[in-house]
C-alpha positions as CSV (number, residue, x, y, z in Angstrom):
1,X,-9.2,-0.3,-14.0
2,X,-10.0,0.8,-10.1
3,X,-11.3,-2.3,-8.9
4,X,-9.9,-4.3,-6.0
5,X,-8.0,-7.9,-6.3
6,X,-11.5,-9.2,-6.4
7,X,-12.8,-7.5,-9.0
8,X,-15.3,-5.0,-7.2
9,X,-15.9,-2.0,-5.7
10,X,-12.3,-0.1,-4.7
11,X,-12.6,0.5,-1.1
12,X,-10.8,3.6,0.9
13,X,-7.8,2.9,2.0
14,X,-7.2,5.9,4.5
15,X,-8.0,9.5,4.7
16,X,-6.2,9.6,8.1
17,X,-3.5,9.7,6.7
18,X,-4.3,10.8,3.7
19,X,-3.1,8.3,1.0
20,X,-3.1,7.0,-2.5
21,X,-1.3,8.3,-6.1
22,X,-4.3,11.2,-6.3
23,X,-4.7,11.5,-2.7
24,X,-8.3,10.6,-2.5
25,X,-7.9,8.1,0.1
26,X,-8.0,5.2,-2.3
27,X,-5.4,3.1,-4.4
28,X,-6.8,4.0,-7.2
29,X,-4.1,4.2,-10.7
30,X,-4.0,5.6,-14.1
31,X,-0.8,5.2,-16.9
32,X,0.2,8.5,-15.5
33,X,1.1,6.6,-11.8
34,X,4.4,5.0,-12.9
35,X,5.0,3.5,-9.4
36,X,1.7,1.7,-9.6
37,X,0.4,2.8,-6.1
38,X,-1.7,0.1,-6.2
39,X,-1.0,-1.6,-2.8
40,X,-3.0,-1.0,0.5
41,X,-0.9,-1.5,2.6
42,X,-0.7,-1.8,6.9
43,X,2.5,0.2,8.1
44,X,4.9,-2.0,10.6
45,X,8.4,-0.4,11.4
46,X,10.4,-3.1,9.8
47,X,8.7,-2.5,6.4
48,X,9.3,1.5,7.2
49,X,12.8,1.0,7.9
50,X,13.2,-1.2,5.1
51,X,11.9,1.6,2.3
52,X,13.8,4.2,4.1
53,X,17.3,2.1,3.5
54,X,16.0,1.3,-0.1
55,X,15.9,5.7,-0.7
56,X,12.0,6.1,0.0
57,X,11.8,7.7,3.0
58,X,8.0,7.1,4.8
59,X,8.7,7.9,8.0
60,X,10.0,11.5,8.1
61,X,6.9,14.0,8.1
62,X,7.4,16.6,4.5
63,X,5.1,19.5,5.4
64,X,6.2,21.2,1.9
65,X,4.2,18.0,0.6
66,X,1.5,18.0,3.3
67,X,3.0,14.6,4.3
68,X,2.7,13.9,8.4
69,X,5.1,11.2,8.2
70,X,4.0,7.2,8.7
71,X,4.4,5.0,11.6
72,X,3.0,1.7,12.4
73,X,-0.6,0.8,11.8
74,X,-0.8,3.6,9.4
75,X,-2.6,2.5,5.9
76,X,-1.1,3.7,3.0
77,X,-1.2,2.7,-1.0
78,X,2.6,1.2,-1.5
79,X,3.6,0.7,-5.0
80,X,2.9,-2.6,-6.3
81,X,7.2,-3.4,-6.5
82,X,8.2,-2.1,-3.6
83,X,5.7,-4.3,-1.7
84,X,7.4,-6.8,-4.1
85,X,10.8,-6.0,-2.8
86,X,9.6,-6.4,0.6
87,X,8.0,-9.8,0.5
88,X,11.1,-11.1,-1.3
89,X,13.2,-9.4,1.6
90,X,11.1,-11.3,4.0
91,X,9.5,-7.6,5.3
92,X,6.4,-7.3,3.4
93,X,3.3,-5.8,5.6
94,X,-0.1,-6.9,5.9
95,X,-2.5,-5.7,3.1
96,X,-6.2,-4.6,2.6
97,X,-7.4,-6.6,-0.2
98,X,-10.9,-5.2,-0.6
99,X,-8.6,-1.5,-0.8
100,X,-6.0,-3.3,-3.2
101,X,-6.0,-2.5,-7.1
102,X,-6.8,-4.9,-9.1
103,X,-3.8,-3.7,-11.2
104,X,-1.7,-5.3,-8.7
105,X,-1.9,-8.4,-9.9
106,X,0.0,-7.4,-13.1
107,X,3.1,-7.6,-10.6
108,X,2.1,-10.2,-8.2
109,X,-0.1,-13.3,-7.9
110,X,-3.3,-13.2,-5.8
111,X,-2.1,-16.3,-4.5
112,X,0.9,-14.3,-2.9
113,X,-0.9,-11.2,-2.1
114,X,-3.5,-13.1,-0.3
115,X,-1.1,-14.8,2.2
116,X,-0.6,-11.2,3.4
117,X,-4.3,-10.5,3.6
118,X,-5.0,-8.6,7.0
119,X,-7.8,-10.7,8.9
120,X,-9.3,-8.0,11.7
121,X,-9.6,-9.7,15.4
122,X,-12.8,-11.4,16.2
123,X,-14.5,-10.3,19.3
């Protein structure tokens, strides 16, 4: 299943950085992702230093793993608990729900997830 919370097309997530369980820029999953990498997900600090006191360090850059390191405003596919964790800590970023897997909602309820639902600017 690689559909979004909406049941369509998966969008990209990022490619700048580059993110998701395969690295292909999308949230996409399989049985094989046991984090469920599912959640696309717009960096703040407060969620960055939250996972990096919870063990899961996204801020410090892992050149062995080609990983630049995250900061703010960075998209990236967060797994479906962790994002969890965060709302129920009161630290949960915004998310991209047309870039979302629908196997999210196996953790969470649409309902919840779209209270977070990122809403670009109008002009």
């Amino acid at each position: 299943m690689n559909t979004n919370l909406f049941g369509e097309k998966l969008e990209t997530c990022s490619n700048q950085p580059l993110t998701g369980y395969f690295r292909d820029g999308c949230c996409r999953t399989d049985e094989s992702d046991q984090g469920a990498h599912t959640v696309c997900a717009i960096m703040t600090q407060e969620f960055l230093d939250f996972s990096k006191a919870k063990g899961n360090d996204l801020i410090t850059p892992r050149p062995e793993w080609q990983f630049t390191g995250l900061k703010p405003g960075d998209r990236w596919c967060l797994c479906a608990l962790r994002w969890m964790e965060a709302y129920q800590a009161g630290v949960a970023p915004m998310i991209i729900p047309e870039a979302t897997n629908e196997k999210t909602l196996d953790f969470i309820a649409i309902e919840e997830l779209l209270k977070f639902a990122y809403k670009p600017a109008e002009s």
